[in-house]
C-alpha positions in Angstrom: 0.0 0.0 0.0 1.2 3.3 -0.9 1.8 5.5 1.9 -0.2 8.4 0.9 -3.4 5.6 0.5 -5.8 5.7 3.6 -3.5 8.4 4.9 -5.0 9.0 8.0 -5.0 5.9 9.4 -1.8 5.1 8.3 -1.1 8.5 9.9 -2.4 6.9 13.2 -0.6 3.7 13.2 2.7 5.5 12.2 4.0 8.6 12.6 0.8 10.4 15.0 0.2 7.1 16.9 0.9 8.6 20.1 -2.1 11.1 19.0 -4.7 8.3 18.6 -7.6 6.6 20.5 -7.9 3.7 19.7 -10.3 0.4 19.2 -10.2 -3.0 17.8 -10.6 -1.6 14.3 -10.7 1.9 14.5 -8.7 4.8 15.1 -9.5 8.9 15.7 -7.0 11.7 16.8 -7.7 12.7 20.6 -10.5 15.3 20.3 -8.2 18.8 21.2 -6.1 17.6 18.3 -8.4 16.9 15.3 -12.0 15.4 15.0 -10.3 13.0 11.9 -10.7 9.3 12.3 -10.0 6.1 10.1 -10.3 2.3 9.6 -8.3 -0.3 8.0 -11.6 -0.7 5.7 -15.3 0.5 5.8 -16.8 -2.9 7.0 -19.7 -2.9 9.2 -17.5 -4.1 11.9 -15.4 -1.3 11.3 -18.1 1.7 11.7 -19.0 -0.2 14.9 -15.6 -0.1 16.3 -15.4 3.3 15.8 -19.1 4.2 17.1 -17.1 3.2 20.1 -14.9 6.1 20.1 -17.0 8.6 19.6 -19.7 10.3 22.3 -23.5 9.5 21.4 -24.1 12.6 19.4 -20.7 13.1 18.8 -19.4 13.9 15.6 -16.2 12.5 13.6 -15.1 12.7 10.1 -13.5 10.3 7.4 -11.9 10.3 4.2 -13.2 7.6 1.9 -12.6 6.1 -1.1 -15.7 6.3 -2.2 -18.9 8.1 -1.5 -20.3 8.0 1.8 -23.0 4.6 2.2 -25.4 4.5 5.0 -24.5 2.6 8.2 -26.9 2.0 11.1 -26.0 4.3 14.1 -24.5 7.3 11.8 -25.8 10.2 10.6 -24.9 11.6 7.8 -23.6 15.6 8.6 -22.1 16.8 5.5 -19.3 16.1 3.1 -17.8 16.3 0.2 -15.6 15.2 -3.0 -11.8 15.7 -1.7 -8.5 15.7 -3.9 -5.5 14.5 -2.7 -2.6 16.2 -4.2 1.0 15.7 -4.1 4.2 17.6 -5.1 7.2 15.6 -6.2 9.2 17.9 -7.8 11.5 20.6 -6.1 9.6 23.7 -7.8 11.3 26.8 -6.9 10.6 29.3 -3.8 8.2 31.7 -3.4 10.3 34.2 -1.7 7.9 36.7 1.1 9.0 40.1 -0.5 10.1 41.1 3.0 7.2 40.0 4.8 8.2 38.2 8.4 7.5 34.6 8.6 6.9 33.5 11.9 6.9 30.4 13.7 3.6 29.9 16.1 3.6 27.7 18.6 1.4 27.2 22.2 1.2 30.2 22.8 0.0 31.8 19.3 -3.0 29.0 19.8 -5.8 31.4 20.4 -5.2 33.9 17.6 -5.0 30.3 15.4 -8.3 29.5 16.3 -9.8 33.0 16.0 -8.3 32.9 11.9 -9.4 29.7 11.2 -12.7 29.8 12.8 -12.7 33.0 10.4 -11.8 31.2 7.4 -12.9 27.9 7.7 -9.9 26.1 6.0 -10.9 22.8 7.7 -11.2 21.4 11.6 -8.5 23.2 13.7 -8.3 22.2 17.5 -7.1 23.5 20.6 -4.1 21.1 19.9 -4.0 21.2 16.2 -0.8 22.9 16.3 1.4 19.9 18.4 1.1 17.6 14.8 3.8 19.8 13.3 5.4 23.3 12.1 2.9 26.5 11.8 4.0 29.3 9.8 2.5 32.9 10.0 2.4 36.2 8.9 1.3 39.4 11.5 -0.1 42.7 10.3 0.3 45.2 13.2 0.9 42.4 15.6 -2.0 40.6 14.4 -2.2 37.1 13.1 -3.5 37.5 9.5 -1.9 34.7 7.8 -0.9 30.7 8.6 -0.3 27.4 6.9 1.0 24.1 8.6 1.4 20.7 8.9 -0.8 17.7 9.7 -1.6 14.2 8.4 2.8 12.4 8.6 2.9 9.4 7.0 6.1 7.6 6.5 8.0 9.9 3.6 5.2 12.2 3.4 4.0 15.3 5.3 0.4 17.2 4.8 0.2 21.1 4.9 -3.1 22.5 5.9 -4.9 25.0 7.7 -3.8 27.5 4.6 -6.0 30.4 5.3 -5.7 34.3 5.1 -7.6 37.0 7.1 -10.5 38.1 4.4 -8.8 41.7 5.0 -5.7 41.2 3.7 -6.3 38.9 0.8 -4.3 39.5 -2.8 -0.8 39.2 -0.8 0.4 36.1 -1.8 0.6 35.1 1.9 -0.7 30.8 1.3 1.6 31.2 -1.9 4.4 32.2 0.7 3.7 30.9 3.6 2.9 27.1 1.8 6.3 27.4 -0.2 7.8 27.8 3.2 6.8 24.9 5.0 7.2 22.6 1.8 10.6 23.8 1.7 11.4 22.8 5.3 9.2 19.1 5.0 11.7 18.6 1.8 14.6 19.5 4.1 13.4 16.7 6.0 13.7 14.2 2.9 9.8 14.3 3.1 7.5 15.0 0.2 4.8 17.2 0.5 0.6 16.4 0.3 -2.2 18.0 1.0 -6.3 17.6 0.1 -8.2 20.2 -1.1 -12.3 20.3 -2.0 -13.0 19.5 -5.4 -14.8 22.7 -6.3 -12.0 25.0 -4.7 -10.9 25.8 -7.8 -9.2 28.9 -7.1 -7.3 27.0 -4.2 -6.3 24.6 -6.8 -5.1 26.4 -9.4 -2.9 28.1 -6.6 -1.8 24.7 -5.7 -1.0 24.1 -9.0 1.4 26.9 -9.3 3.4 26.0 -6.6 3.9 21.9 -8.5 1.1 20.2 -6.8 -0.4 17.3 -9.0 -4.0 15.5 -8.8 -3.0 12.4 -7.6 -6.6 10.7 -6.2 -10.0 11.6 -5.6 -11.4 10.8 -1.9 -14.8 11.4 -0.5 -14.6 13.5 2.9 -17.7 12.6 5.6 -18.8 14.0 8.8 -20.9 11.6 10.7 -22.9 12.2 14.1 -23.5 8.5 16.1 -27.3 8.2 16.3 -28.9 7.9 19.1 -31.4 6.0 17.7 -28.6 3.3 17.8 -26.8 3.7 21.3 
């Protein structure tokens, strides 16, 4: 199996295992960290064993190879056709025209959650920010920009949460801040991933630009455990 193939629960088994709960044949990053979650395959058995992770009511979300089937005890939330896209190649540096890239850490965690709550780029936790590097740009002292890593798989490394305060779009900040961490997961012999909604096409075409390739179409789901079924 290719690395990059069920990614995040290859993710959990590997390189983030010490972020996982885990069952018999399930898995799900602890919930401060990321409400992701995965199984060897989508068996009955499997949706079971993670129904068992997750609170009656709760909510969870997986990336599947194909579009979302009903299973008793789930609820279907929302969801949507996903690319996975990869960069092999060593395309060249977007440099940041003088802007300062900063590194965010703990302590940067509320003004994280305030941009992407803003921006919506995908889940981001109270925790989000242990899985890897987080890059930033500040306006005035404010946050405005970020981009880091999640998903680590063996070779492989996933940037996300890419988003830009809606004020200071047109700045090139994902172009610069993405070129930056790709260029230190390559530094670490690692090649760089990410997933990105179908329809985003401006996202993609951005992408794109900086050597990303299509390389396989998943089907993201958020599910809520039924009730009905507890």
């Amino acid at each position: 199996m290719h690395p990059l193939d069920n990614v995040i629960w290859q993710a959990l088994n590997t390189r983030q295992a010490q972020f996982a709960e885990s069952s018999s044949r399930a898995r799900k990053f602890v919930p401060e960290i990321s409400p992701l979650s995965a199984f060897e395959e989508p068996s009955a058995e499997s949706y079971a064993s993670l129904a068992t992770l997750v609170d009656h009511s709760g909510t969870t979300a997986v990336f599947l190879d194909d579009p979302y089937e009903r299973r008793p005890g789930w609820e279907f939330i929302a969801g949507a056709p996903l690319l996975q896209m990869v960069c092999e190649n060593s395309a060249s540096r977007v440099w940041s025209n003088g802007h300062y890239i900063v590194e965010l850490g703990s302590l940067d965690s509320p003004e994280m959650l305030q941009l992407t709550a803003l921006t919506k780029p995908g889940p981001f936790g109270t925790r989000t920010h242990e899985l890897g590097t987080y890059v930033g740009i500040r306006d005035a002292g404010k946050l405005v920009a970020m981009a880091g890593e999640r998903l680590k798989v063996p070779g492989h490394t996933e940037i996300s949460a890419v988003c830009t305060h809606p004020e200071h779009t047109g700045n090139s900040y994902a172009r610069i801040l993405m070129s930056e961490v790709m260029q230190r997961i390559r530094e670490r012999g690692e090649t760089p991933f990410l997933h990105v909604r179908q329809d985003n096409v401006r996202a993609i075409s951005v992408y794109e630009s900086l050597g990303f390739r299509k390389r396989k179409l998943l089907h993201f789901a958020v599910l809520r455990r039924s009730e009905s079924h507890s």
